[in-house]
C-alpha positions as CSV (number, residue, x, y, z in Angstrom):
1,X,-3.2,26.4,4.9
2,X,-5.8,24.0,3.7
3,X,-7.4,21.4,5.8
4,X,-5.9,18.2,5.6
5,X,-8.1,16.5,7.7
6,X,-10.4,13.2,6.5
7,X,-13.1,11.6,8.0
8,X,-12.7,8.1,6.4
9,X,-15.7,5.5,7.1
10,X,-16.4,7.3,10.4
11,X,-12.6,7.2,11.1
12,X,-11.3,11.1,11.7
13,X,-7.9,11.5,11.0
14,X,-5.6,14.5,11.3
15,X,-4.0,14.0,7.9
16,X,-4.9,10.9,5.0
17,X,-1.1,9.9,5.3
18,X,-1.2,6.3,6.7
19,X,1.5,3.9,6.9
20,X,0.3,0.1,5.4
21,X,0.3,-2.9,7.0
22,X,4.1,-4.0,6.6
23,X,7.5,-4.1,8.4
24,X,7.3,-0.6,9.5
25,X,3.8,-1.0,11.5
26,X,5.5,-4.0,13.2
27,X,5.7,-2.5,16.5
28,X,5.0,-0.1,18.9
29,X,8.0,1.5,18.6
30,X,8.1,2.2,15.3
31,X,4.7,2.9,15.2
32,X,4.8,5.7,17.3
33,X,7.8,7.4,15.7
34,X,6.0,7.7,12.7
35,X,3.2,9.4,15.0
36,X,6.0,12.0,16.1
37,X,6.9,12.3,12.4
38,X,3.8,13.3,11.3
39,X,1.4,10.3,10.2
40,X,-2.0,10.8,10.5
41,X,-2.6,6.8,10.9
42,X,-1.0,3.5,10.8
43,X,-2.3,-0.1,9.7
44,X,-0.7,-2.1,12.5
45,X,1.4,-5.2,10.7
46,X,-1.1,-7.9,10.4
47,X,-2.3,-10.1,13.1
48,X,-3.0,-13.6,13.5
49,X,-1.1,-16.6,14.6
50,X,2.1,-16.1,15.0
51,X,4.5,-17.2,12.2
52,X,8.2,-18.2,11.9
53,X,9.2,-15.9,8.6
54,X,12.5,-16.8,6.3
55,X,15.7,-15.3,5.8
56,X,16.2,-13.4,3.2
57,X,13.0,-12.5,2.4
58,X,13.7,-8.6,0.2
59,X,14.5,-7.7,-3.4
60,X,14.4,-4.6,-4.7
61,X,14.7,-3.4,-9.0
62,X,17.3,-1.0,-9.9
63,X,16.0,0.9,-13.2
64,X,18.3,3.6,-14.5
65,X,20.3,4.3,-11.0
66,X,17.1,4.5,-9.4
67,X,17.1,2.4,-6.0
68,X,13.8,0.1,-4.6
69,X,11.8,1.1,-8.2
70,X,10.3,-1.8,-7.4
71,X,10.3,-4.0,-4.3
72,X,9.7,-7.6,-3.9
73,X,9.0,-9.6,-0.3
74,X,8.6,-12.9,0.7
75,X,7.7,-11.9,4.2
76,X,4.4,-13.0,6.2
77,X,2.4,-11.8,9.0
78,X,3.1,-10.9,12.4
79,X,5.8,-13.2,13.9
80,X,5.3,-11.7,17.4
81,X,2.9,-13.3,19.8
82,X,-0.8,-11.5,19.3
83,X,-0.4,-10.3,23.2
84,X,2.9,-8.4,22.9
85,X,0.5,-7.1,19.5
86,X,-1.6,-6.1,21.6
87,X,-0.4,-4.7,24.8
88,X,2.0,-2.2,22.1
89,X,-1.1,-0.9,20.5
90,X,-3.1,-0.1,23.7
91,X,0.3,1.9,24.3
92,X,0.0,3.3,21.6
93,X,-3.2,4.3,21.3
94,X,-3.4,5.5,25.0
95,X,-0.5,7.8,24.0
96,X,-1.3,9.1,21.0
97,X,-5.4,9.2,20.8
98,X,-5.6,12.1,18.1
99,X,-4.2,9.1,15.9
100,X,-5.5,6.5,13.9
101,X,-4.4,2.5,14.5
102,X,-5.9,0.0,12.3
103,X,-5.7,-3.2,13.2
104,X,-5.4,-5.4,10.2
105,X,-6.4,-9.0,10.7
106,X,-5.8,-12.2,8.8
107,X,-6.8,-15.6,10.2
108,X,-8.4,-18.7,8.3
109,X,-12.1,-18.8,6.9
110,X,-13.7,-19.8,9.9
111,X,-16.6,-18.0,11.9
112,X,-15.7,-18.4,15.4
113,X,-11.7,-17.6,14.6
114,X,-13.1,-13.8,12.9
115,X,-15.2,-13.3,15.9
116,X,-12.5,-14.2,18.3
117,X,-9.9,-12.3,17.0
118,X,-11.9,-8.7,16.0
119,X,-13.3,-8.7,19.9
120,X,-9.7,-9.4,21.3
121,X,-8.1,-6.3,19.2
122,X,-10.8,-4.1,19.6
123,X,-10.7,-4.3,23.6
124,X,-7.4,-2.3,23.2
125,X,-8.6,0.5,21.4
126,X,-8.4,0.6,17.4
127,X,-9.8,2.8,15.6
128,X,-10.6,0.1,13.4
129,X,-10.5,-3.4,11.2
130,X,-8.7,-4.1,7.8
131,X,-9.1,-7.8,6.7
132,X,-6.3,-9.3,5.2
133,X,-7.3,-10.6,1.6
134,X,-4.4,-9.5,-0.6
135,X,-1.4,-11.3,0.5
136,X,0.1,-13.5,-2.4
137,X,2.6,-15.7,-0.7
138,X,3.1,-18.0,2.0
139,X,-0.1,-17.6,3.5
140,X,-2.3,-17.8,0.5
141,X,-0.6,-21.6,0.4
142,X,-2.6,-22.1,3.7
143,X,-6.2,-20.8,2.5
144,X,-5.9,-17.3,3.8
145,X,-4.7,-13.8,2.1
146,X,-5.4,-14.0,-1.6
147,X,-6.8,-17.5,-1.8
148,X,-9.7,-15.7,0.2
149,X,-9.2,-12.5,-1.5
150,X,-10.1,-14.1,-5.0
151,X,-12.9,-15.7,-4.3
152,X,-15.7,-12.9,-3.9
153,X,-18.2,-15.3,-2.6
154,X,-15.4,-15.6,0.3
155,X,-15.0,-12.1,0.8
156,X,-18.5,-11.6,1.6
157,X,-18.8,-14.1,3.7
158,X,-15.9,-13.1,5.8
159,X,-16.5,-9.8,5.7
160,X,-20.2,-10.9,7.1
161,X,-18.3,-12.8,10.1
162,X,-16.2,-9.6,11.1
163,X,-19.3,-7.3,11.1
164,X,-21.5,-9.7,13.3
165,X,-19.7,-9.3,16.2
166,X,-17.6,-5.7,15.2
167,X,-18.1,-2.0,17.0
168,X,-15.7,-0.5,14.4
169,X,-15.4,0.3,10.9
170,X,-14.5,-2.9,8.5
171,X,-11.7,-1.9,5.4
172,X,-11.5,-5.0,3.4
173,X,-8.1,-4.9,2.1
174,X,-8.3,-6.3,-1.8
175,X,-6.3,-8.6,-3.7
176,X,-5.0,-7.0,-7.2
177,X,-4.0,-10.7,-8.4
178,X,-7.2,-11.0,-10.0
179,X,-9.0,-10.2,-13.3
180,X,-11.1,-8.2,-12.2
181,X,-11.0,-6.7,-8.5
182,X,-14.4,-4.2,-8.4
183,X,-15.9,-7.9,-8.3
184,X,-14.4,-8.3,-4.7
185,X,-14.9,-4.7,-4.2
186,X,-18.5,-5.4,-4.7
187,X,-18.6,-8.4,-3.0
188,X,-16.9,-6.8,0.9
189,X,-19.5,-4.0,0.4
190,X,-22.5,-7.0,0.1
191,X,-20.5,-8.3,3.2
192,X,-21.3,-5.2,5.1
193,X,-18.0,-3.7,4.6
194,X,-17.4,0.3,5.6
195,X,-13.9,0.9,3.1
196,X,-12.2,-1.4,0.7
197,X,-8.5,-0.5,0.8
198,X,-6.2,-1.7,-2.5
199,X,-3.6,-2.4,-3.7
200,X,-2.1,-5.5,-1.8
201,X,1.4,-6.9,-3.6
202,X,1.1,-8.5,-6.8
203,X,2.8,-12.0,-7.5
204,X,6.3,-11.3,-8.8
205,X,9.6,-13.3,-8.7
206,X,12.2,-10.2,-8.8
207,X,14.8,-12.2,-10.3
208,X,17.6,-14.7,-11.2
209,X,21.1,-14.4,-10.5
210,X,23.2,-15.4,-13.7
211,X,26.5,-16.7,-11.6
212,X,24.8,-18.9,-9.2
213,X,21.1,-19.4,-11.0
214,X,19.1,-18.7,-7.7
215,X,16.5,-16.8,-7.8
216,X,16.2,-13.3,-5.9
217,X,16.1,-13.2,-2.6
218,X,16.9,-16.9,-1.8
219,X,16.6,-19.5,0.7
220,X,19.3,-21.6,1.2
221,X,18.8,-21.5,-2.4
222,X,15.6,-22.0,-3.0
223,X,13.2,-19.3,-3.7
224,X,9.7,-18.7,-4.2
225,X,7.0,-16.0,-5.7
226,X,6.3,-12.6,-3.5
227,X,4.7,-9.7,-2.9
228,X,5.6,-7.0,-5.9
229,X,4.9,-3.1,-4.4
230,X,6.9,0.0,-4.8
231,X,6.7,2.8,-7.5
232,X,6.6,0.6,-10.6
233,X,3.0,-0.7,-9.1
234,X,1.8,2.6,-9.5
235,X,-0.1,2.7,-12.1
236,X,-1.7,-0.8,-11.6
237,X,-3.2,0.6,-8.1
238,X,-4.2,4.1,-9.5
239,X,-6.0,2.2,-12.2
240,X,-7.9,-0.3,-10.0
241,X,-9.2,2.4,-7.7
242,X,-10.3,4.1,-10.3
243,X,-12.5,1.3,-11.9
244,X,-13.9,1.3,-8.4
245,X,-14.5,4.5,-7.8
246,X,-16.6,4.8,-10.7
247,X,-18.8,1.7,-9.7
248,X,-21.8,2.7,-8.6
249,X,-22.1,-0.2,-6.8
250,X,-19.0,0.0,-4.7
251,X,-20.6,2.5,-2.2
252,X,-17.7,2.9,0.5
253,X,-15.0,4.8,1.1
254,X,-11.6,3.5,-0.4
255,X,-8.0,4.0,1.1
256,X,-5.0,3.9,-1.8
257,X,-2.3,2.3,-1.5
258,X,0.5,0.9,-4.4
259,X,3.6,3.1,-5.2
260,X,3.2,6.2,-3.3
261,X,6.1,8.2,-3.0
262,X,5.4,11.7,-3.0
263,X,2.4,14.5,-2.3
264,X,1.9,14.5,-5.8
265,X,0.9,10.6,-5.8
266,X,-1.4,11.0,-2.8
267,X,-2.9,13.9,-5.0
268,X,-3.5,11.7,-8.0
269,X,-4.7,8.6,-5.6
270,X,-7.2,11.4,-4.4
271,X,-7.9,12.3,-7.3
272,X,-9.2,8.8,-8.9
273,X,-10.9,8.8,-5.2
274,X,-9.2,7.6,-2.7
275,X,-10.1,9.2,1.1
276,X,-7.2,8.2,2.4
277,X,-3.9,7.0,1.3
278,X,-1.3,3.8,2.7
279,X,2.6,4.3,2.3
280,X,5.1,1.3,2.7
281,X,8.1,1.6,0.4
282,X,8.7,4.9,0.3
283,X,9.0,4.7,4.4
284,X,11.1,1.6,3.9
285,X,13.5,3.6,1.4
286,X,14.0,6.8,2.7
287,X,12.5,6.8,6.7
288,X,9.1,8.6,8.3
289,X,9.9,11.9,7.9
290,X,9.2,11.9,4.1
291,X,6.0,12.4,5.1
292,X,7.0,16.3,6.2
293,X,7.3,16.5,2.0
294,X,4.3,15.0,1.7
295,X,2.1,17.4,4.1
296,X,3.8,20.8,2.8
297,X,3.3,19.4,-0.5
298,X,-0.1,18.8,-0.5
299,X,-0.5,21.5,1.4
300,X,0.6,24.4,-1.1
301,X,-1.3,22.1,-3.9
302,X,-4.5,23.0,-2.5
303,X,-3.7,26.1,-1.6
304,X,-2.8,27.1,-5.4
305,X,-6.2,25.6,-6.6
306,X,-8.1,27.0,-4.1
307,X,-9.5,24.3,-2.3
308,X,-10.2,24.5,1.3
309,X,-10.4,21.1,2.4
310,X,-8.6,17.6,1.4
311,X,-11.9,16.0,1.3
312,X,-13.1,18.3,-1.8
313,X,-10.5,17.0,-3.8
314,X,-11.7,13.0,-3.7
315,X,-12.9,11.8,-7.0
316,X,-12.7,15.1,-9.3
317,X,-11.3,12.9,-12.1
318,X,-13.3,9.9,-12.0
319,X,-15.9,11.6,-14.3
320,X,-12.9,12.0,-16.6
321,X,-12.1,8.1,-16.6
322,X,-14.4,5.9,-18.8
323,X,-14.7,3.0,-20.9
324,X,-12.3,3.3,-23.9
325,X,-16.0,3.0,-26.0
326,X,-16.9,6.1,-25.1
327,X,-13.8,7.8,-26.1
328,X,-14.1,10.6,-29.2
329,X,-13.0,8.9,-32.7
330,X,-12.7,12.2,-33.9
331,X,-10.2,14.0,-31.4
332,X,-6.8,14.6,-32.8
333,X,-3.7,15.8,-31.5
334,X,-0.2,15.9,-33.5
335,X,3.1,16.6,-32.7
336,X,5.4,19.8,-32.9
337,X,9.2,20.2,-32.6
338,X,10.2,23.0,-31.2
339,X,13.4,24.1,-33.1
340,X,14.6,26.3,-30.2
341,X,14.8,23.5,-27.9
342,X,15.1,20.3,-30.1
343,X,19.0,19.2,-28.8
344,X,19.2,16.5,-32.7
345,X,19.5,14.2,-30.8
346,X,17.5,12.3,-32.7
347,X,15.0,10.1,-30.6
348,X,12.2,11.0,-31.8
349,X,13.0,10.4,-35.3
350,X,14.5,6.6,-34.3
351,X,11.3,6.0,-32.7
352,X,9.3,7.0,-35.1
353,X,10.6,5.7,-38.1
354,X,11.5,2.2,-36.2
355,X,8.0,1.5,-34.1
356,X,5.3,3.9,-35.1
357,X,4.3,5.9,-37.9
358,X,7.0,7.4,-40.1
359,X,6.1,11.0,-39.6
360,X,9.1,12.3,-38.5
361,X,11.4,14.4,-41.3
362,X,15.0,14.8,-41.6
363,X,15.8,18.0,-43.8
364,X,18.0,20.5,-44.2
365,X,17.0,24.3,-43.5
366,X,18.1,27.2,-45.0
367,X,21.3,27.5,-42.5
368,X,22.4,24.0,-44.0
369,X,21.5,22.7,-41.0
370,X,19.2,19.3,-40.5
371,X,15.9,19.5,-38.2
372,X,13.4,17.6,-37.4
373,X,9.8,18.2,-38.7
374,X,6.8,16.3,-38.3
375,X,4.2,15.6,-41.1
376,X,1.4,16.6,-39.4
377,X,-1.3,14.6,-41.9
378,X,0.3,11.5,-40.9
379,X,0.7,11.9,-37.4
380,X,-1.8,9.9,-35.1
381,X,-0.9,11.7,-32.0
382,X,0.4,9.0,-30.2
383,X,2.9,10.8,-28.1
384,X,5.9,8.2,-28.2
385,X,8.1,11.2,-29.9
386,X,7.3,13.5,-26.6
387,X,7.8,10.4,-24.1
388,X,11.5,9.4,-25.7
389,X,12.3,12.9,-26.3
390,X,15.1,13.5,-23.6
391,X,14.5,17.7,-23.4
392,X,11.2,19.0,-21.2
393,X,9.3,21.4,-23.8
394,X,11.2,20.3,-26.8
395,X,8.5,18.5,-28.3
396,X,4.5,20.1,-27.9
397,X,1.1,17.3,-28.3
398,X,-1.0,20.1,-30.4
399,X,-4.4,19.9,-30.8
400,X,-5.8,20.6,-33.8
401,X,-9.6,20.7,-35.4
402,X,-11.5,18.1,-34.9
403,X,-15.0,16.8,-36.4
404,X,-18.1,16.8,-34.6
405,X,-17.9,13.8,-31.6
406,X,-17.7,10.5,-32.3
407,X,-17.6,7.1,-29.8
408,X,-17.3,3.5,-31.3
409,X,-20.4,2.8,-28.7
410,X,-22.3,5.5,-30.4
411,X,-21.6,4.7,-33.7
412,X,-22.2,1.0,-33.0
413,X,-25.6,2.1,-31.6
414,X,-25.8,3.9,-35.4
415,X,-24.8,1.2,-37.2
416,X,-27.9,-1.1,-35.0
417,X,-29.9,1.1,-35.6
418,X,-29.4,1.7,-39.3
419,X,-29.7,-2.0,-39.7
420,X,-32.4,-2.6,-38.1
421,X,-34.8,0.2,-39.8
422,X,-33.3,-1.9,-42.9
423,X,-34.6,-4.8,-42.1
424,X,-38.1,-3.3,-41.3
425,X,-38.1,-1.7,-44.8
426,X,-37.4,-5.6,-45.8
């Protein structure tokens, strides 16, 4: 069995499996059934002043018979007094030390509110801090959540605040409802910050309901823009850790969190480097004791590449993930139908000959039979056959030869430099 143990930002944890800030870290209770279940940690639902939250306040997309792909909420913070908060995680904590508790933390940009706050949560005994910059809705209309999280000059300066007066590590959890977020990455770690964690929601509106023309979920029929997380979010999140990951500026720790449903997404978010990872929907779909899967999975995953510890695999693919300049022009890869396992049913051929490259043949073998055959000097190997193509196997990306290497930035800095030995000969 391979270790599964992390040490993130100081933080040990028996496992990276933490549940995010959200409804299922909203109280003691539920908290410490997860702990029972098998979490390693759990980002307490986010503190501050108490708020009065709506009803309804979910949405969830349907895509294909598949439940929650994606899941919309127009909930806020904590709307249970900060003592109660309190009291339940010194409980907790007391009762499960060999656990992580994060406290995460949202109040208004204001020095002496940070200070008050952090010293009041970290009397009870968390492990540590994660600063609530991401949340889109409801209390980003009153100058906290995003509106702070977009502002990187805010970011740092809150961050600063916390770290004045705090004795535990500082996650700054990061806003993805911006252009670019390894700005505010950059900006919590010039703040003092020990982790970023990301993604928080993205802005969404799940939809509109054609009877009634409300939008989804409602209000007494009014509605407003929410938080957008579950699977579909995926590859949003894995992309923005990855860009900062690769930052050689953004010098801390990061914990994952967008879409994570399985052992093989913690693997991936690990991958791109992520020490730890944050769960939410998944939980909320199918209950704590998904993450049993999750350990076993991970488990035998190292185990079959021979890797002793979780820690050795963060980051193994970030060298792998680069600006599309420095990608090879000369690389090639075409398609191959594999006749044995090709079921006619003609995707591949649609797609091609409708929105992409007309390579695709319709002929008729020797049996009188039609197949499909790809024209391999017009293929550009852009793998839409393989991704409609209904049958695992029955379509093959093959790689064939392939000139010498060849980036645009390299042949840019050719092209310079050709022109400018031109203009010295002038």
């Amino acid at each position: 069995m391979a270790d599964l143990r992390i040490n993130f930002a100081g933080i040990q944890s028996i496992n990276p499996f933490w549940l995010a800030s959200a409804p299922p870290t909203n109280s003691g209770y539920q908290v410490q059934r997860a702990f029972e279940a098998g979490w390693g940690g759990a980002v307490w639902k986010t503190l501050g002043d108490p708020i009065l939250n709506v009803s309804s306040r979910f949405a969830s997309l349907q895509h294909n018979g598949q439940k929650m792909a994606g899941f919309n909420n127009i909930e806020l913070i904590t709307d249970r007094p900060l003592e109660i908060n309190l009291e339940e995680i010194y409980e907790t904590k007391k009762k499960y030390p060999e656990h992580v508790i994060i406290a995460s933390l949202m109040v208004e940009p204001n020095q002496e509110k940070w200070h008050e706050i952090v010293k009041k949560v970290e009397d009870v005994g968390v492990d540590g801090l994660e600063l609530n910059f991401g949340c889109p809705h409801g209390m980003a209309e009153r100058g906290m959540g995003a509106a702070s999280g977009q502002v990187p000059e805010l970011v740092k300066k809150q961050t600063y605040w916390v770290k004045e007066v705090a004795q535990t590590p500082v996650i700054v959890k990061l806003t993805p409802n911006i252009t670019d977020i390894t700005a505010t990455a950059y900006a919590a770690v010039q703040g003092g910050a020990d982790a970023v964690s990301m993604i928080n929601t993205i802005n969404s509106l799940m939809g509109v309901d054609l009877d009634t023309w409300n939008t989804i979920p409602n209000v007494a029929g009014k509605g407003t823009h929410g938080g957008y997380c579950g699977p579909a979010v995926k590859p949003i999140a894995l992309n923005m850790v990855a860009e900062c990951a690769r930052q050689s500026d953004v010098t801390v720790p990061i914990s994952g969190i967008g879409g994570i449903s399985d052992w093989k997404d913690v693997a991936e978010f690990m991958l791109v480097g992520a020490t730890s990872v944050q769960v939410c929907t998944a939980a909320m779909h199918h209950g704590f004791r998904i993450v049993e899967d999750m350990i076993d999975g991970l488990n035998s995953y190292l185990d079959d590449k021979r890797i002793h510890s979780v820690m050795d695999l963060i980051g193994r693919s970030v060298p792998k993930y680069t600006d599309w300049g420095d990608l090879d022009l000369n690389y090639k890869v075409v398609a191959h139908i594999n006749d044995d396992s090709c079921i006619h049913c003609n995707k591949c051929y649609i797609a091609c000959e409708d929105t992409s490259h007309q390579c695709i043949d319709m002929i008729t073998a020797e049996n009188g039979k039609s197949v499909l055959k790809v024209r391999e000097e017009d293929c550009v190997g852009c793998n839409l056959c393989s991704i409609v193509c209904p049958v695992d196997g029955a379509i093959d990306m093959i790689e064939t030869h392939s000139e010498a290497p060849l980036t645009w930035n390299n042949r840019q800095k050719l092209i310079n430099s050709v022109s400018a030995s031109q203009i010295m000969i002038g």
